[in-house]
N, C-alpha and C positions, 0 to 999 in steps of 0.2 A: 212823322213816320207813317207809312204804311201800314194799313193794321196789320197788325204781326197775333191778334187775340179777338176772341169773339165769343163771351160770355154765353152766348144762345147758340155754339153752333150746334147741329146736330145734326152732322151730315155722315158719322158712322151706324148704322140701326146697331149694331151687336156691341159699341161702346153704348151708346143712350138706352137701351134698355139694361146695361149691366147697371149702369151709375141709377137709373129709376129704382130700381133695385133695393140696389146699395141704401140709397136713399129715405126707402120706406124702411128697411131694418134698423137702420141708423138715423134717428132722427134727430137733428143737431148740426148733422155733417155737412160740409160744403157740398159737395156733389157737384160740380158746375169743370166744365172746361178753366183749368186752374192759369192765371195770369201770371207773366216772367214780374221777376220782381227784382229792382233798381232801375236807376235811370237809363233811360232809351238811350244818352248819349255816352254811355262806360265805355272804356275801353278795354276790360275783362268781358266778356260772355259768356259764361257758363251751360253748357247745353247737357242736360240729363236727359234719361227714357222717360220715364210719366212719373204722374202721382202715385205716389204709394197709397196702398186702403188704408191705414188709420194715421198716415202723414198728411202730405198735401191737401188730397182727397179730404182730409177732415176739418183742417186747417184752412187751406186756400190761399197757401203760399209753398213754393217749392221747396222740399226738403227740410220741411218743420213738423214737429211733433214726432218724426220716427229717428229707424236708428240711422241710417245713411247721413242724415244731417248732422248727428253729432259730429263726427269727423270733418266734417264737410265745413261747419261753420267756424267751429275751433281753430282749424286750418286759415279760413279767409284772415280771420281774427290777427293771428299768428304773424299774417303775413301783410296788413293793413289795409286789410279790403270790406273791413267789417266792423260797425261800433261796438261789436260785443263779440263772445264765443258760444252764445246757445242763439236757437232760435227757436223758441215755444210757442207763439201762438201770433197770427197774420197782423194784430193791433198792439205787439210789446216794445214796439218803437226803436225796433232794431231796427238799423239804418246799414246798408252798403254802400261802401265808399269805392268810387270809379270800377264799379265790376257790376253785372247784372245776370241773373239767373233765370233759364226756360229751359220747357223741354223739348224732346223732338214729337211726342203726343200731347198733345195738352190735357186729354180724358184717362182716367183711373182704367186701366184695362182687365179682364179676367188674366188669374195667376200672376198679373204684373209682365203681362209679353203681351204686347199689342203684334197685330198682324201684315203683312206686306202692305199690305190697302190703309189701312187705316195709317200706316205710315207715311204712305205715300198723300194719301186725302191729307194731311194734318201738315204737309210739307211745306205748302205755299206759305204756313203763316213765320216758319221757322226763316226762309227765303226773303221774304217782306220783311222783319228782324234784322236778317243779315246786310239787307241792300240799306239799310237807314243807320248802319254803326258808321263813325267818324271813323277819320284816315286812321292810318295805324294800330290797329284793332288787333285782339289775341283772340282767338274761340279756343275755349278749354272744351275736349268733346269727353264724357264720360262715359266711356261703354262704348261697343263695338256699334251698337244702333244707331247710336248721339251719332261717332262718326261718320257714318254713310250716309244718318241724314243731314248732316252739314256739309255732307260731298254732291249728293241728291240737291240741295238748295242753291249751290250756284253752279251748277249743273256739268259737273270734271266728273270724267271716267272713275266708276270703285278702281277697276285694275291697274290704276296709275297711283291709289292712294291708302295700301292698305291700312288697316289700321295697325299702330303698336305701341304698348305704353313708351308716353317718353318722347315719343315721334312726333319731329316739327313736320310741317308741309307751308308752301306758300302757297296761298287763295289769292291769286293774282295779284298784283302791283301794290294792296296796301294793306293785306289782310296774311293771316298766318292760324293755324289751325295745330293746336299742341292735343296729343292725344295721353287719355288717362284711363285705367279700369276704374270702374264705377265704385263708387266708395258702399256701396251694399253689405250687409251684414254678411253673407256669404261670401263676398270677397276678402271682405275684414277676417272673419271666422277662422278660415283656412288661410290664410297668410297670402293670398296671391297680391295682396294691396296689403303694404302694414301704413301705418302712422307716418313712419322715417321716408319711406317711398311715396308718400301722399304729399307730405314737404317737402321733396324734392321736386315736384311736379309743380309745386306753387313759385318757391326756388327757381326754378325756369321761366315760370312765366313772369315773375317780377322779374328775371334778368333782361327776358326779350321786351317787357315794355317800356324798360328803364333805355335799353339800345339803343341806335339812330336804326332805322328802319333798314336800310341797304346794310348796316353791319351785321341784319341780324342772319343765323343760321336758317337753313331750308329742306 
């Protein structure tokens, strides 16, 4: 594959000085541009916004150690994409099975909202990821971000692709792109994401990859 990751980059100044930061206050924490985790060749891909500060960011594996992950990995679990339902820490030998997880930032951002730029700088590795998935491939986009950067990365108009939970799209000829709100404590919270609608969303995607490809919805 293409590098889709790059432990040293640091080509944002205002993410690498947060995460320096971060860093010396927290001493422990991964801090680093956080790597997709499952195999390059899934055919789930999971696209989040970034590290959370005392998830990823701490861990150095996507949506481990906070609260978005709880649901997130219980769900995979649930739905057979995961050897287990928690994910505690980057070395508990939790294993994914034909699904893989990145984000559309790879760096811890302030407040957790990275900026047009840095979304854009961080785009090419999401793109390189996408161009190296096998035929027939699902991208789960989490959150309105996930999706335009997976719209951004093989390079189709936003205004041809809004986002909306629930919503298939085809990514040309062998690619399909199912969108979700992001499983965040605040979305959880307030009910706009429950549990029932989080599996329904997996529910989907296990139908479309189970499909023949041309049967599938668009």
């Amino acid at each position: 594959m293409t590098e889709s990751f790059d432990r040293n980059c640091r080509s944002c100044p205002r993410l690498t000085a947060f995460l320096d930061r971060v860093a010396r206050d927290n001493p422990g924490y991964y801090c680093n541009p956080v790597p997709p985790f499952g195999a390059a060749d899934a055919r789930l891909l999971i696209v989040g916004l970034a590290p959370g500060m005392h998830g990823a960011n701490r861990t150095g594996r996507p949506f481990t150690g906070d609260h978005a992950g709880i649901l997130l990995y219980r769900t995979l679990h649930e739905f057979g994409f995961s050897s287990g339902p928690e994910s505690t820490f980057a070395d508990d030998g939790l294993r994914l099975i034909n699904c893989r997880i990145t984000n559309a930032v790879k760096c811890l951002p302030p407040d957790n909202k990275p900026i047009g730029a840095e979304i854009a700088t961080c785009n090419r590795y999401l793109a390189n990821e996408l161009q190296g998935l096998p035929r027939n491939t699902l991208v789960l986009a989490l959150g309105g971000i996930a999706h335009r950067a997976v719209i951004s990365a093989v390079r189709l108009r936003q205004t041809d692709y809004p986002f909306a939970h629930g919503m298939v799209y085809r990514l040309g000829a062998e690619r399909q792109l199912l969108d979700s709100y992001h499983c965040s404590r605040y979305n959880t919270n307030t009910g706009r994401l429950t549990a029932e609608m989080f599996r329904d969303i997996f529910s989907k995607a296990r139908a479309l990859l189970n499909a023949p490809f041309a049967e599938r919805g668009a």
